[in-house]
C-alpha positions as CSV (number, residue, x, y, z in Angstrom):
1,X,2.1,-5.7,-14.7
2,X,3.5,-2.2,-14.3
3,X,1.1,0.5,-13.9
4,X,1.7,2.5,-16.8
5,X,0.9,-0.4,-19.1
6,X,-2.6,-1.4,-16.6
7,X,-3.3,2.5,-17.3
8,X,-2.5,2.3,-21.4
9,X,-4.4,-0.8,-21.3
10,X,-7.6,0.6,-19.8
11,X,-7.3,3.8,-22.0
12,X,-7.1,1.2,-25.3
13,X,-10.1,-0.8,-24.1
14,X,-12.2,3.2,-23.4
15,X,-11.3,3.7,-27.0
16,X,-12.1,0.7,-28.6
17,X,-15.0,0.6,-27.3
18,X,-16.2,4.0,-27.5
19,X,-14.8,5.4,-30.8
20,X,-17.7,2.7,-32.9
21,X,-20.5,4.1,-30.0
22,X,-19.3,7.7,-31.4
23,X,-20.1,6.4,-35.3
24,X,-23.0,4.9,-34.9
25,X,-24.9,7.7,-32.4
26,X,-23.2,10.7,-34.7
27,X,-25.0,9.4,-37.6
28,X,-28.6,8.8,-36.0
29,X,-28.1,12.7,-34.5
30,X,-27.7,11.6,-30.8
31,X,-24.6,13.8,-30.0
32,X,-26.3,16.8,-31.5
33,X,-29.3,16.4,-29.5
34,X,-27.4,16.5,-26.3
35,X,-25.3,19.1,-27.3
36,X,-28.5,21.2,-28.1
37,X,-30.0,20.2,-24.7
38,X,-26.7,20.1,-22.6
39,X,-24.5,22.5,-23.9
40,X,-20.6,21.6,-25.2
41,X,-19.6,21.5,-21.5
42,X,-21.7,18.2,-21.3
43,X,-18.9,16.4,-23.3
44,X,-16.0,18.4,-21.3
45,X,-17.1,17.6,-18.4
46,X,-17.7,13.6,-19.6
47,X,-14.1,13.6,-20.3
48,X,-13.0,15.2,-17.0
49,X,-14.6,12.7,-15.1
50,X,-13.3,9.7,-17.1
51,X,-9.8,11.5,-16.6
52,X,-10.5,12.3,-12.9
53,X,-11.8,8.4,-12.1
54,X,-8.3,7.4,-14.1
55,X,-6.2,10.2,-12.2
56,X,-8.0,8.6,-8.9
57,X,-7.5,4.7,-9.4
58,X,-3.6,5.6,-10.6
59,X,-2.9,7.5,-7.2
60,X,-5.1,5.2,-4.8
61,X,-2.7,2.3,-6.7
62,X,0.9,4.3,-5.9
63,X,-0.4,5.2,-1.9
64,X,-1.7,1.5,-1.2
65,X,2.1,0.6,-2.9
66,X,4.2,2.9,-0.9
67,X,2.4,2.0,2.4
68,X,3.8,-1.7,1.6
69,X,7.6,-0.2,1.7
70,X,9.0,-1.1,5.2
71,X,9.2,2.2,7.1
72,X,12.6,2.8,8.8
73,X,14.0,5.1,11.4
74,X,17.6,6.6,9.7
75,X,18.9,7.3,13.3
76,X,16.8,4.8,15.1
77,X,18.9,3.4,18.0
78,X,18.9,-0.2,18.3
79,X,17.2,-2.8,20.4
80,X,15.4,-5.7,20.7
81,X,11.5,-6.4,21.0
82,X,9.8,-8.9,22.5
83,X,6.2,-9.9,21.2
84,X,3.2,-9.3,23.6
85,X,0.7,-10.4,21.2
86,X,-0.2,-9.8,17.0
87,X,-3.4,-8.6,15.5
88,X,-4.5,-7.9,11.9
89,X,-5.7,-4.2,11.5
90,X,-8.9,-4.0,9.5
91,X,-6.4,-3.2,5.9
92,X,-6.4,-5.6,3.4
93,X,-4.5,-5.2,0.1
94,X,-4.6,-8.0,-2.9
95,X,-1.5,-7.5,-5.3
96,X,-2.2,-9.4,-9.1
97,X,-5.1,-11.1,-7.9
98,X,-2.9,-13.9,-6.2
99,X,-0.6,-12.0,-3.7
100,X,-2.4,-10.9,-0.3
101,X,-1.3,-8.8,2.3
102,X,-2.5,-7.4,5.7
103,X,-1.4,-4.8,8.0
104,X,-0.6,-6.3,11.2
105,X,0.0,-4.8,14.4
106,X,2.6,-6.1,16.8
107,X,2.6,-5.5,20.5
108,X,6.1,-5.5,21.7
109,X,8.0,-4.9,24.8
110,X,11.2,-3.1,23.7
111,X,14.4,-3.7,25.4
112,X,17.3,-0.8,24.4
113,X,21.1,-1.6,25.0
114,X,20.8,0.6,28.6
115,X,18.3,-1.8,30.1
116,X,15.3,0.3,29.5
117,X,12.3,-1.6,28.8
118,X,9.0,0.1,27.3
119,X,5.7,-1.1,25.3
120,X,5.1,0.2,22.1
121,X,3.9,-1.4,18.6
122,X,4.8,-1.9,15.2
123,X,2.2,-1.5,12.5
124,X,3.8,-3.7,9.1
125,X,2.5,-4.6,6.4
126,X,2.9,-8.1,5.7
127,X,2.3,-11.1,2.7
128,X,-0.7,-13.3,4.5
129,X,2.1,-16.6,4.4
130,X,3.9,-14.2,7.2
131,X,0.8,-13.4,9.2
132,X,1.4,-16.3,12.0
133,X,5.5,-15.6,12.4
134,X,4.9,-12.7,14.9
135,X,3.9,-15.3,18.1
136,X,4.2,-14.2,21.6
137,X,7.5,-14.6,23.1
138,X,9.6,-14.1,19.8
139,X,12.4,-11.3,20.5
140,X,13.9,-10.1,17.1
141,X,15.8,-6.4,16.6
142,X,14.3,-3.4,16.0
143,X,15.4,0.7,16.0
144,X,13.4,2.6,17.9
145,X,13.4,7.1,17.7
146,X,15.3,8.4,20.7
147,X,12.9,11.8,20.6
148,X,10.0,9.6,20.6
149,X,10.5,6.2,21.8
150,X,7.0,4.4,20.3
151,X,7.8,5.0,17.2
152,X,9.6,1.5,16.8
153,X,10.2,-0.1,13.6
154,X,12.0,-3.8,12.6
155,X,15.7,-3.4,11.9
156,X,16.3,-3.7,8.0
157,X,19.9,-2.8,8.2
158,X,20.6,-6.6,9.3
159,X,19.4,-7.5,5.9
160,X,22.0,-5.0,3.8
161,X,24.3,-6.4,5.8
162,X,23.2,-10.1,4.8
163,X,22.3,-10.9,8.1
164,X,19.0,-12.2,9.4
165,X,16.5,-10.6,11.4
166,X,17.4,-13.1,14.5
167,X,14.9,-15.6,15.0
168,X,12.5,-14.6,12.5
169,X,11.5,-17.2,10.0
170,X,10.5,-16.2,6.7
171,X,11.7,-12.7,7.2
Protein backbone atom coordinates (compact mmCIF):
# COMPACT_ATOMS: atom_id res chain seq x y z
CA UNK A 1 0.00 0.00 0.00
CA UNK A 2 1.34 3.42 -0.91
CA UNK A 3 1.90 5.81 1.75
CA UNK A 4 -0.40 8.46 0.78
CA UNK A 5 -3.38 6.07 0.88
CA UNK A 6 -1.89 4.35 4.65
CA UNK A 7 -1.84 8.31 5.64
CA UNK A 8 -5.60 9.06 4.05
CA UNK A 9 -6.58 5.98 5.64
CA UNK A 10 -5.49 6.82 9.21
CA UNK A 11 -6.81 10.45 8.85
CA UNK A 12 -10.52 8.63 7.74
CA UNK A 13 -10.39 6.31 10.77
CA UNK A 14 -9.26 9.86 13.28
CA UNK A 15 -12.41 11.18 11.81
CA UNK A 16 -14.75 8.60 12.02
CA UNK A 17 -14.06 8.08 15.16
CA UNK A 18 -13.80 11.41 16.53
CA UNK A 19 -16.38 13.54 14.79
CA UNK A 20 -19.53 11.26 16.96
CA UNK A 21 -16.97 11.84 20.33
CA UNK A 22 -17.37 15.74 19.31
CA UNK A 23 -21.52 15.29 19.26
CA UNK A 24 -22.04 13.62 22.03
CA UNK A 25 -19.44 15.60 24.56
CA UNK A 26 -20.61 19.13 22.81
CA UNK A 27 -24.06 18.49 23.92
CA UNK A 28 -23.32 17.35 27.70
CA UNK A 29 -20.99 20.83 27.78
CA UNK A 30 -17.57 18.86 28.00
CA UNK A 31 -15.73 21.00 25.25
CA UNK A 32 -16.87 24.18 27.00
CA UNK A 33 -15.68 23.17 30.16
CA UNK A 34 -12.18 22.66 28.94
CA UNK A 35 -12.19 25.56 26.91
CA UNK A 36 -13.10 27.55 30.11
CA UNK A 37 -10.39 25.76 32.14
CA UNK A 38 -7.70 25.41 29.29
CA UNK A 39 -8.03 28.11 27.12
CA UNK A 40 -8.75 27.77 22.96
CA UNK A 41 -5.02 26.88 22.62
CA UNK A 42 -5.92 23.52 24.40
CA UNK A 43 -7.71 22.37 21.14
CA UNK A 44 -4.73 24.03 18.89
CA UNK A 45 -2.38 22.54 20.38
CA UNK A 46 -4.51 18.83 20.37
CA UNK A 47 -4.49 19.19 16.74
CA UNK A 48 -0.77 20.12 16.40
CA UNK A 49 0.25 17.13 18.06
CA UNK A 50 -2.05 14.73 16.09
CA UNK A 51 -0.50 16.57 12.92
CA UNK A 52 3.05 16.46 14.36
CA UNK A 53 2.73 12.45 15.38
CA UNK A 54 1.33 12.10 11.58
CA UNK A 55 4.14 14.45 10.13
CA UNK A 56 6.62 12.03 12.35
CA UNK A 57 5.44 8.45 11.32
CA UNK A 58 5.24 9.80 7.40
CA UNK A 59 8.95 10.89 7.50
CA UNK A 60 10.39 8.00 9.85
CA UNK A 61 8.44 5.72 6.94
CA UNK A 62 10.24 7.67 3.75
CA UNK A 63 14.11 7.60 5.79
CA UNK A 64 13.72 3.75 6.84
CA UNK A 65 12.67 3.48 2.70
CA UNK A 66 15.47 5.39 1.29
CA UNK A 67 18.08 3.61 3.54
CA UNK A 68 16.79 0.36 1.67
CA UNK A 69 17.97 1.99 -1.90
CA UNK A 70 21.38 0.33 -2.70
CA UNK A 71 23.95 3.10 -2.28
CA UNK A 72 26.38 3.51 -5.28
CA UNK A 73 29.59 5.26 -5.98
CA UNK A 74 28.96 7.27 -9.60
CA UNK A 75 32.80 7.22 -10.22
CA UNK A 76 33.64 4.27 -8.10
CA UNK A 77 36.48 2.37 -9.71
CA UNK A 78 35.97 -1.20 -9.99
CA UNK A 79 37.15 -4.30 -8.23
CA UNK A 80 36.48 -7.29 -6.71
CA UNK A 81 35.90 -8.23 -2.83
CA UNK A 82 36.40 -11.08 -1.14
CA UNK A 83 34.28 -11.98 1.99
CA UNK A 84 36.12 -12.03 5.44
CA UNK A 85 33.10 -12.77 7.32
CA UNK A 86 29.00 -11.28 7.58
CA UNK A 87 27.21 -9.91 10.51
CA UNK A 88 23.75 -8.44 11.04
CA UNK A 89 23.87 -4.83 12.49
CA UNK A 90 21.36 -4.33 15.28
CA UNK A 91 18.63 -2.64 12.27
CA UNK A 92 15.69 -4.39 11.61
CA UNK A 93 12.94 -3.21 9.20
CA UNK A 94 9.53 -5.28 8.46
CA UNK A 95 7.89 -4.08 5.04
CA UNK A 96 3.73 -5.10 4.84
CA UNK A 97 3.94 -7.13 7.77
CA UNK A 98 5.43 -10.11 5.70
CA UNK A 99 8.69 -8.74 4.01
CA UNK A 100 11.79 -8.54 6.53
CA UNK A 101 14.99 -7.04 6.06
CA UNK A 102 18.25 -6.48 8.02
CA UNK A 103 21.25 -4.43 7.64
CA UNK A 104 24.10 -6.53 7.18
CA UNK A 105 27.63 -5.80 7.38
CA UNK A 106 30.15 -7.49 5.14
CA UNK A 107 33.86 -7.74 5.79
CA UNK A 108 35.71 -7.75 2.64
CA UNK A 109 39.12 -7.78 1.33
CA UNK A 110 39.11 -5.62 -1.82
CA UNK A 111 41.20 -6.39 -4.63
CA UNK A 112 41.44 -3.19 -7.46
CA UNK A 113 42.58 -3.94 -11.13
CA UNK A 114 46.48 -2.69 -9.98
CA UNK A 115 46.86 -5.42 -7.43
CA UNK A 116 46.21 -3.40 -4.43
CA UNK A 117 44.52 -5.23 -1.85
CA UNK A 118 42.81 -3.42 1.30
CA UNK A 119 39.96 -4.38 4.07
CA UNK A 120 37.03 -2.37 4.16
CA UNK A 121 33.15 -3.17 4.59
CA UNK A 122 29.94 -2.87 3.04
CA UNK A 123 26.93 -2.05 5.16
CA UNK A 124 23.54 -3.36 2.82
CA UNK A 125 20.51 -3.69 3.50
CA UNK A 126 19.18 -6.89 2.68
CA UNK A 127 15.51 -9.17 2.38
CA UNK A 128 16.22 -11.87 5.50
CA UNK A 129 16.02 -14.87 2.39
CA UNK A 130 19.56 -13.12 1.33
CA UNK A 131 21.03 -12.97 4.89
CA UNK A 132 23.14 -16.38 4.43
CA UNK A 133 24.53 -15.60 0.65
CA UNK A 134 27.46 -13.30 1.88
CA UNK A 135 29.72 -16.59 3.23
CA UNK A 136 33.39 -16.32 3.63
CA UNK A 137 35.36 -16.88 0.63
CA UNK A 138 32.70 -15.59 -1.95
CA UNK A 139 34.47 -12.86 -4.34
CA UNK A 140 31.77 -10.81 -6.23
CA UNK A 141 32.45 -6.99 -7.88
CA UNK A 142 32.22 -4.07 -6.19
CA UNK A 143 33.34 0.01 -6.91
CA UNK A 144 35.18 1.36 -4.48
CA UNK A 145 35.91 5.74 -4.10
CA UNK A 146 39.42 6.48 -5.30
CA UNK A 147 39.57 9.63 -2.65
CA UNK A 148 38.58 7.35 0.08
CA UNK A 149 39.09 3.79 -0.58
CA UNK A 150 36.57 2.23 2.38
CA UNK A 151 33.93 3.49 1.12
CA UNK A 152 33.17 0.27 -0.97
CA UNK A 153 29.83 -0.53 -2.31
CA UNK A 154 28.47 -3.73 -4.61
CA UNK A 155 28.56 -3.06 -8.38
CA UNK A 156 24.89 -2.37 -9.63
CA UNK A 157 25.98 -1.37 -13.08
CA UNK A 158 26.40 -5.34 -13.87
CA UNK A 159 22.75 -5.47 -13.41
CA UNK A 160 21.72 -2.40 -16.12
CA UNK A 161 23.85 -4.08 -18.15
CA UNK A 162 21.82 -7.59 -17.60
CA UNK A 163 24.64 -9.13 -16.16
CA UNK A 164 24.97 -10.89 -12.87
CA UNK A 165 26.72 -9.83 -9.84
CA UNK A 166 29.38 -12.94 -10.42
CA UNK A 167 28.85 -15.63 -8.15
CA UNK A 168 26.22 -14.22 -6.09
CA UNK A 169 23.07 -16.30 -5.81
CA UNK A 170 19.93 -14.56 -5.35
CA UNK A 171 21.34 -11.26 -6.18
Amino acid sequence: MKAKYFFLIAAGIIAVTLIPMYFSYKDAGMFDMVTEVLGKGFWYGVLGFVVLIIAGIYLSQRWLFSSMKPKDIPNGLPATATVIRSYQSGMAMRYAKVHFYYELIIEVNVRNQQGETWQAKIEQVVPMTQLGLFVPGLSFAVKYDPKNKSKVVIDRSREQQGMDYGNIPGL
